[in-house]
C-alpha positions as CSV (number, residue, x, y, z in Angstrom):
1,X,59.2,-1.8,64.6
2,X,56.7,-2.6,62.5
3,X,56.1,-1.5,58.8
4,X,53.7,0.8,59.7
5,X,55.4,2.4,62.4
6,X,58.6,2.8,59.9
7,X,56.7,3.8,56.6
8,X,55.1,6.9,59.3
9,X,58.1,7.7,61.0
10,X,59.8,7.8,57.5
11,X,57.0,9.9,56.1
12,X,57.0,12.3,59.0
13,X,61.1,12.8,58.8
14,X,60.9,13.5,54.9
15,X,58.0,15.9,55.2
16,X,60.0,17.7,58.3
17,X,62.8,17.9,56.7
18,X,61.2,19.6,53.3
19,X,59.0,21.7,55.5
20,X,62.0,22.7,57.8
21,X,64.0,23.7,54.5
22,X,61.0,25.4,53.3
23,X,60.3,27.5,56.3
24,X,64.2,28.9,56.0
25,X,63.8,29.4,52.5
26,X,60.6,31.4,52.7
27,X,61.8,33.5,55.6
28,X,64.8,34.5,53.9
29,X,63.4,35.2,50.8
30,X,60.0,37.1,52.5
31,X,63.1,39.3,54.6
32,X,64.9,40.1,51.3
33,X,61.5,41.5,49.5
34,X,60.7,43.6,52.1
35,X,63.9,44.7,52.6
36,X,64.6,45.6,48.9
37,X,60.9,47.4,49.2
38,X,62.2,49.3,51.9
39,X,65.2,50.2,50.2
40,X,63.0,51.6,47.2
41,X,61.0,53.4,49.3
42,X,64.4,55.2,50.6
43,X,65.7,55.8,47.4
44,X,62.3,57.0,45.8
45,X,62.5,59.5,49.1
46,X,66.1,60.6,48.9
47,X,65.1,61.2,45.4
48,X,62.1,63.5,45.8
49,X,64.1,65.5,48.6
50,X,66.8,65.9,46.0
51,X,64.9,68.2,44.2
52,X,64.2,70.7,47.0
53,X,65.6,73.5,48.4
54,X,68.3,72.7,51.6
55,X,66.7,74.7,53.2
56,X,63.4,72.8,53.0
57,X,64.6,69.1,53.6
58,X,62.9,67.9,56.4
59,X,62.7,64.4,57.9
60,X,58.7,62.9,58.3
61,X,57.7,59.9,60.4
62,X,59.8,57.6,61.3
63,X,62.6,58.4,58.6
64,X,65.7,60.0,59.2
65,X,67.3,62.7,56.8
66,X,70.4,64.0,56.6
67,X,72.4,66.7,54.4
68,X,75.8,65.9,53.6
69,X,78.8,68.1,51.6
70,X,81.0,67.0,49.6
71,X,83.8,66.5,52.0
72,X,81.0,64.3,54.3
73,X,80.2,66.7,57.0
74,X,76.9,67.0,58.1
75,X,75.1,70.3,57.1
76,X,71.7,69.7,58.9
77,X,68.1,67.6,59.3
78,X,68.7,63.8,61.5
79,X,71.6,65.2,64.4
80,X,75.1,66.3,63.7
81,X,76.7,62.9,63.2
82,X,76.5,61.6,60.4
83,X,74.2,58.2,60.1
84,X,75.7,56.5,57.2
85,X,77.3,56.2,54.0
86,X,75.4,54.7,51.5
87,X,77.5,55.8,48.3
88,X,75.4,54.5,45.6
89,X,74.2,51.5,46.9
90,X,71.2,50.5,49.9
91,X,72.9,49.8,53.2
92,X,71.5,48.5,56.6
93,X,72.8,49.3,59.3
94,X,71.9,50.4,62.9
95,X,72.7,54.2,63.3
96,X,74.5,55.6,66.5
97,X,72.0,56.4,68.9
98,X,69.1,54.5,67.8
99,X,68.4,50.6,68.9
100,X,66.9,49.5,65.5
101,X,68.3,48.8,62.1
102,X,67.8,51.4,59.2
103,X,67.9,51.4,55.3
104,X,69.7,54.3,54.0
105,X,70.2,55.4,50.6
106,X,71.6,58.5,49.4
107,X,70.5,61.3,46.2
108,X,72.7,64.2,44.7
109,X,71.0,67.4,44.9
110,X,71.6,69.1,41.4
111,X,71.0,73.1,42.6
112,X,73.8,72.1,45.6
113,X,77.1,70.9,43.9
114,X,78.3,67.8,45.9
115,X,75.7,68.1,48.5
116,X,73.7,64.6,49.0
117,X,70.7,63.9,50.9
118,X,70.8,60.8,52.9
119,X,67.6,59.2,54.0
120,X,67.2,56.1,56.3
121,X,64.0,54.1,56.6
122,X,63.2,52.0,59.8
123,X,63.5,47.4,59.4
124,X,61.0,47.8,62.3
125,X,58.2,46.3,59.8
126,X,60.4,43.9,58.1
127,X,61.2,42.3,61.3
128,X,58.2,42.0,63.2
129,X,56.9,40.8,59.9
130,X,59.6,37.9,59.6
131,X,58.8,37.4,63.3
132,X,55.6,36.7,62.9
133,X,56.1,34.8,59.5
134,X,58.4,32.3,61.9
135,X,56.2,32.2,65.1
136,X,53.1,30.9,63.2
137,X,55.7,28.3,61.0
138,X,56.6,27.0,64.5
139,X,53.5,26.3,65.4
140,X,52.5,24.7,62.1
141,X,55.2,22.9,61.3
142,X,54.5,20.4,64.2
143,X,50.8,20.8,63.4
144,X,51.8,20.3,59.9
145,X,53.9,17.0,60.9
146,X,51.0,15.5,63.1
147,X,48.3,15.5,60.4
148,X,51.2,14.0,57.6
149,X,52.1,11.6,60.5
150,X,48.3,10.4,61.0
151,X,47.3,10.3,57.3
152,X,50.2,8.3,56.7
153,X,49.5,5.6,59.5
154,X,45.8,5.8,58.6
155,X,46.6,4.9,55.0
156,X,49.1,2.6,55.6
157,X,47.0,0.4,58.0
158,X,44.6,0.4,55.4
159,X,46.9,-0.9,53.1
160,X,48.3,-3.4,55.0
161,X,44.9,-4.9,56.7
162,X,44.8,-7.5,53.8
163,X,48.5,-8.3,54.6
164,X,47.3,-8.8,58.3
165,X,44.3,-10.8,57.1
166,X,46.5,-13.0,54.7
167,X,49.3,-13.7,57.9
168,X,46.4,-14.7,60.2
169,X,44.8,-16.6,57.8
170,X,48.1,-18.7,57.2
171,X,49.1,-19.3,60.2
172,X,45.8,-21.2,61.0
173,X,46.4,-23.5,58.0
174,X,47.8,-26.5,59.0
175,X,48.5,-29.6,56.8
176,X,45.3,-31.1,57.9
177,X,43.3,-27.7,56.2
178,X,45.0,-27.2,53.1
179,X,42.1,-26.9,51.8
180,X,41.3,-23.2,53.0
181,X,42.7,-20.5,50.8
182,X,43.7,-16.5,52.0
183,X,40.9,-13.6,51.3
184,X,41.1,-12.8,47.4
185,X,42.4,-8.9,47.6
186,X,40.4,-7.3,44.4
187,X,43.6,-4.8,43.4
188,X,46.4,-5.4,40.9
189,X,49.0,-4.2,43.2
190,X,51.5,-5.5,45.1
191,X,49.2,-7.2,47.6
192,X,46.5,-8.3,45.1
193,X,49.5,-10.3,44.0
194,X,50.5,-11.7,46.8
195,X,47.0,-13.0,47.6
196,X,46.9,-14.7,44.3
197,X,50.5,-16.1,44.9
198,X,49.6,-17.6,48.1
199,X,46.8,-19.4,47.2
200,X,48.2,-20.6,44.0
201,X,51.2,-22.4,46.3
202,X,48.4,-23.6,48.5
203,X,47.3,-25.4,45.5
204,X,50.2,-26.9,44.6
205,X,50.8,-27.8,48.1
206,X,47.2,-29.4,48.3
207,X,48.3,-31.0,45.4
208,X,51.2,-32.6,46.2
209,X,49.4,-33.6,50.2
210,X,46.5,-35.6,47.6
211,X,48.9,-36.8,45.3
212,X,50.9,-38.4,48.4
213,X,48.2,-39.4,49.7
214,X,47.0,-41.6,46.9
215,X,50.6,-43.1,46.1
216,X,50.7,-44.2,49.9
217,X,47.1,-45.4,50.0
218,X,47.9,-47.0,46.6
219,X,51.5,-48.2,47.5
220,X,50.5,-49.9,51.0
221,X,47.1,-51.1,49.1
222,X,49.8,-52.9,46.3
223,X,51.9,-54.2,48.9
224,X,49.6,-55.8,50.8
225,X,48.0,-58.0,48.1
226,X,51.4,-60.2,47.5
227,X,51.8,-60.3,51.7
228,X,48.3,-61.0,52.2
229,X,48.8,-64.6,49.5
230,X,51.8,-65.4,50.9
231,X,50.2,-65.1,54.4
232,X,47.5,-67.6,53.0
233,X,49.3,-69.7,51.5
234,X,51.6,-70.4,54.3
235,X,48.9,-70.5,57.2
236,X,47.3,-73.1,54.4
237,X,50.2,-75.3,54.7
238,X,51.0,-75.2,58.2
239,X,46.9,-76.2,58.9
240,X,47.1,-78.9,56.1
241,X,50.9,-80.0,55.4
242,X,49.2,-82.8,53.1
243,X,47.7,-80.4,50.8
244,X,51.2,-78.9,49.5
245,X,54.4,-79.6,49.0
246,X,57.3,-77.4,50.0
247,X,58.1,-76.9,46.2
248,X,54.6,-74.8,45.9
249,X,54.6,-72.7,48.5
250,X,58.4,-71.9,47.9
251,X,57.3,-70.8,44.2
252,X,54.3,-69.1,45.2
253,X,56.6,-67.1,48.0
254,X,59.5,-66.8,45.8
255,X,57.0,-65.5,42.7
256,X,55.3,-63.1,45.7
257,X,58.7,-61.3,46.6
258,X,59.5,-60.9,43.3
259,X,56.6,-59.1,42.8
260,X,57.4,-57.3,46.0
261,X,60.6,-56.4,44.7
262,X,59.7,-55.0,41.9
263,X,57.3,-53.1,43.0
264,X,59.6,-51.5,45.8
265,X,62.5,-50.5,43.0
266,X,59.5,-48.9,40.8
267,X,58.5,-47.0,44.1
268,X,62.3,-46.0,44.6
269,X,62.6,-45.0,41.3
270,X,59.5,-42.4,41.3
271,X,60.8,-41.3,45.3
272,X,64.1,-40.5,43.9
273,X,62.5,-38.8,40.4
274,X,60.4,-36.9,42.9
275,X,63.5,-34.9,44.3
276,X,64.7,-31.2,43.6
277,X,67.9,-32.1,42.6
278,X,68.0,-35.5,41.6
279,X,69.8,-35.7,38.3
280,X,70.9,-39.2,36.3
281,X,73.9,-40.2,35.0
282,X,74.9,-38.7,31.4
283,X,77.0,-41.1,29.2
284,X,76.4,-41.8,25.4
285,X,73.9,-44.7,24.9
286,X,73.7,-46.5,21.8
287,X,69.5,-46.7,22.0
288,X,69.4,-49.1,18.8
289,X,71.2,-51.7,20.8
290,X,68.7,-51.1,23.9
291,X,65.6,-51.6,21.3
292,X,67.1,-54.6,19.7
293,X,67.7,-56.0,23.0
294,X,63.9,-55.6,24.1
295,X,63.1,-57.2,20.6
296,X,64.6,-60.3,21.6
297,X,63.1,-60.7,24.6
298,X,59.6,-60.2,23.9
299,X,60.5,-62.7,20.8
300,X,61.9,-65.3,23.4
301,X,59.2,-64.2,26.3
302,X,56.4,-64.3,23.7
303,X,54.5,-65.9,20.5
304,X,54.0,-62.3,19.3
305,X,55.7,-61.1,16.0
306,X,58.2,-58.1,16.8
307,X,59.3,-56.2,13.8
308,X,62.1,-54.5,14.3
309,X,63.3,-53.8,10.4
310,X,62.8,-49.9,10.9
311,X,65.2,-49.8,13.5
312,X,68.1,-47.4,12.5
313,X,71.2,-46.1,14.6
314,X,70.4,-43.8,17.5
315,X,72.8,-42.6,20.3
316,X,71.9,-40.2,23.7
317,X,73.8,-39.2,26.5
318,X,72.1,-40.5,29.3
319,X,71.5,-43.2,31.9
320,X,71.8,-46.9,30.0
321,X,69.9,-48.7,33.1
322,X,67.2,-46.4,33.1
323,X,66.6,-46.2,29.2
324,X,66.5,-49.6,29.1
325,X,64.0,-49.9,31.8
326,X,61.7,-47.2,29.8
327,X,62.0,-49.7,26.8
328,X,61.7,-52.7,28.7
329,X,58.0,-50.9,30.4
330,X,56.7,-49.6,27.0
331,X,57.4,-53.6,25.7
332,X,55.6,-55.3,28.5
333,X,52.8,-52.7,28.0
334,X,52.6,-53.8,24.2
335,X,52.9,-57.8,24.8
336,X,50.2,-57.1,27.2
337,X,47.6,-55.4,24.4
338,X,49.2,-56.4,21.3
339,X,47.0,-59.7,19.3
340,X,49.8,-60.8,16.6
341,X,52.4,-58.2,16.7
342,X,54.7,-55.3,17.7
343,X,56.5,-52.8,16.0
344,X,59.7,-50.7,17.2
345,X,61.0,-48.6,14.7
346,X,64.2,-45.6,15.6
347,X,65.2,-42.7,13.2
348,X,67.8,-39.9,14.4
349,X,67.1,-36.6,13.3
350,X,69.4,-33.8,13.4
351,X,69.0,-33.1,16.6
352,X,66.5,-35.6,18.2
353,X,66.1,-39.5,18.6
354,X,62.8,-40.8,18.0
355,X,61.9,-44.3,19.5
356,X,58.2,-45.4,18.4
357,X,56.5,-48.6,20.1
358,X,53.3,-49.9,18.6
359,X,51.3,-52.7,18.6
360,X,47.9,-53.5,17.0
361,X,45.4,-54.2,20.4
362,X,42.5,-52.0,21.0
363,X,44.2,-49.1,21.3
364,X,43.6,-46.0,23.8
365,X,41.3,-44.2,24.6
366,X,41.3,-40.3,24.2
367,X,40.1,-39.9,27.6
368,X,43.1,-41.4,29.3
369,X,45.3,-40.7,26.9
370,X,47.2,-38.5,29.6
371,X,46.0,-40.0,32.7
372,X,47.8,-43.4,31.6
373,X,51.3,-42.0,32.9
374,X,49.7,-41.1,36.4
375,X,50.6,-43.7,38.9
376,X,48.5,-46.2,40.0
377,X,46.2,-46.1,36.8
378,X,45.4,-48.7,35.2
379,X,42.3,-48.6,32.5
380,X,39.4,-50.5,32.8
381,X,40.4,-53.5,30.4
382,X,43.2,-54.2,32.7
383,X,42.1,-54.0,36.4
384,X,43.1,-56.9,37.1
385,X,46.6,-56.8,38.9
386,X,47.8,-60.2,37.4
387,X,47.2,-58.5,33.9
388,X,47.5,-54.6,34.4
389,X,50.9,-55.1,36.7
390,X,51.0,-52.3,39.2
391,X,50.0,-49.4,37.4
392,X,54.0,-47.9,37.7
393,X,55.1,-48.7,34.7
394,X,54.4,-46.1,32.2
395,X,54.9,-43.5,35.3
396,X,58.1,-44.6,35.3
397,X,58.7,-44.2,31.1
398,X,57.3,-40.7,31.7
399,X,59.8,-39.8,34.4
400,X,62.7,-41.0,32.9
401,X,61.6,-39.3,29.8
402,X,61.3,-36.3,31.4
403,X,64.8,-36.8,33.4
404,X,66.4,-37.2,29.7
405,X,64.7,-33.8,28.7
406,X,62.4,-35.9,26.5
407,X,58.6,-35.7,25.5
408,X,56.4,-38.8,25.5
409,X,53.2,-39.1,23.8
410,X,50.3,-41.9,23.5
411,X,48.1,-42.2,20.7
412,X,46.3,-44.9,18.6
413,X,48.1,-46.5,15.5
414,X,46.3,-45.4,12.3
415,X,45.9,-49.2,11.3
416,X,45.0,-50.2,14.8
417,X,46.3,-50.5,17.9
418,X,48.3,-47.7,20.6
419,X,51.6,-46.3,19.6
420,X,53.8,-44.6,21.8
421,X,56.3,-42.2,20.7
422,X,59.5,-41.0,22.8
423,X,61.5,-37.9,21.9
424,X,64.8,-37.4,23.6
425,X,68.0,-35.0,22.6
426,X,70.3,-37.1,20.3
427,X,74.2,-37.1,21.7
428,X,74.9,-34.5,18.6
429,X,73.4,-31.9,20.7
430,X,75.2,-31.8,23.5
431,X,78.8,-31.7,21.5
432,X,80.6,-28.4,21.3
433,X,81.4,-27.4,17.4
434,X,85.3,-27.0,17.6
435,X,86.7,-23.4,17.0
């Protein structure tokens, strides 16, 4: 069954239910006031006979009288046997001889010693009353019932038309249309929320369909640049063997698939960053050695001057492949910008390690000082692929920041220059203090 169909059946058995328990209630309690009236009707009459004469109790209407002695015969009025015996209190009961129920009650009469009068009044009124109370609730009960039921599915199918309108709209979307959204619901309730919920994960999912987009489109793009010059260069030495030797084209090749290579473990990298649930290995990494280590390099690799003399002690739990890959990025983007020098200076805080990589080139600009961790970016200084590399590498320093629980942040040196600062949890807060 549908919602609707539950939320009216629902609504109808609740509202039955309450209105079934009503009705009993209010025919009970409607039976018991006019009974009780009744009864003070027959005690107000047994009363006023009371006072009389004997001789002069008579019965009128529909009542029935009686005289009674004190050892309970019957001295006159209502026939010779006796009707009932009230005592003190109201009674109903259906007298011998009569085919309806009666209210008796009963009076002393004070100029008689121990004679009572008893006087009965008819139910007839209380029941045909009751009757009708119950024949006009069983015909508006269900009357009742049907207008609850067909408010209730009016309402609700008012209610839930956006919730229609949302479903059909989704399942028209397809991968190719992730551009369309569902129809806005005005409200702050539970559907207005869903609305806005639905189209905020169509964004993301748009999102994510662009973003894959581009790192295919710029992926296959990179890729096919080294293919395409070893493609020329070979079909150049099989048309004209004179022209080169085997020694070029197997440097060009072999310089080609390294680039290949590369690029392939950057895109591996990013895939495997990309998952839910991918998670690096935690060991404790001494990051001075990793920073001293890239200092030498760029020294051997390099005419540039690295100053490394701020370089104190630093240790993380982490991945030691994948820090030094981060460092080993940041570096090459420094050499790439830097005019004379670098500088890589490390200080450990109480609870974080901060690794700072400068160098004194033209700096950034604040435009892209966010876009640069994008892939595929490079800035407009460094378009060229055989200067600006593939555009992965400081995508690849953010991720495995942000796989470390670190922050990252670009900025320009006051002197001159960019300076990149990297944040990550020192190895002192992940241990336990003993108890």
């Amino acid at each position: 069954m549908t919602v609707r169909v539950r939320v009216t059946l629902a609504a109808i058995l609740v509202v039955g239910l309450a209105l079934v328990a009503g009705a009993l209630i209010l025919v009970a309690l409607l039976g018991s006031v006019l009974t009780d009236q009744v009864c003070a009707d027959a005690r107000e009459s047994a009363t006023q006979l009371s006072l009389a004469a004997p001789q002069e109790v008579r019965a009128s209407g529909t009542e029935l009288v009686q005289l009674v002695d004190r050892s309970g015969a019957v001295m006159g009025a209502s026939g010779t046997q006796r009707l009932a015996d009230p005592g003190t209190r109201c009674v109903a009961v259906e007298p011998p001889g009569y085919s309806e129920d009666f209210v008796f009650a009963a009076a002393s009469m004070p100029q008689a010693d121990g004679v009572q009068v008893i006087v009965g009044r008819p139910l007839v009124d209380v029941l045909d009353s009751t009757r009708f109370v119950r024949r006009v609730l069983l015909v508006g009960l269900p009357v009742m019932l049907a207008v609850v039921g067909g408010v209730t599915w009016i309402v609700t199918g008012r209610m839930l038309a956006p919730v229609s309108a949302i479903r059909r709209e989704v399942e028209e979307i397809s991968a190719a249309e992730l551009h369309r959204r569902v129809p806005a619901v005005h409200s702050r309730d539970e559907i207005g929320r869903l609305a806005a919920t639905m189209n905020r994960m169509l964004d993301r999912l748009q999102q994510a369909r662009d973003s894959q987009r581009r790192f295919v489109s710029d992926a296959s793009h990179e890729l096919r640049s080294p293919i395409a010059s070893i493609r020329q260069h070979t079909e150049v030495a099989l048309a004209h063997p004179d022209r080169s030797s085997l020694e070029e084209l197997a440097g060009t090749v072999l310089a080609e698939d390294l680039r290949i290579q590369c690029l392939v473990d950057d895109l591996l990298l990013l895939a495997r960053a990309d998952e839910q649930n991918f998670s690096l290995p935690s060991s404790p990494v001494d990051l001075d050695d990793l920073v001293l280590a890239e200092a030498c390099r760029l020294r051997t690799a390099t005419t540039l001057t690295v100053d490394t003399s701020a370089v104190s002690a630093g240790q993380i739990l982490g991945d030691e492949n994948s820090l030094r890959r981060m460092i080993r990025n940041l570096g090459d983007n420094a050499a790439r910008y830097a005019r004379h020098r670098i500088t890589l200076t490390l200080t450990e805080t109480a609870d974080q390690a901060v690794l700072t990589i400068s160098d004194d080139g033209p700096g950034i600009p604040v435009a892209d000082r966010e876009r640069i961790f994008e892939r595929f970016v490079r800035l407009t200084t460094a378009r060229d692929r055989a200067d600006g590399g593939t555009g992965l590498g400081l995508a690849i320093v953010a991720e495995v920041v942000r796989l470390h629980g670190g922050t990252v942040q670009a900025r320009n040196h006051p002197s001159a220059g960019a300076e990149f600062e990297i944040r990550l949890p020192s190895a002192a807060t992940h241990l336990k203090p003993l108890p």
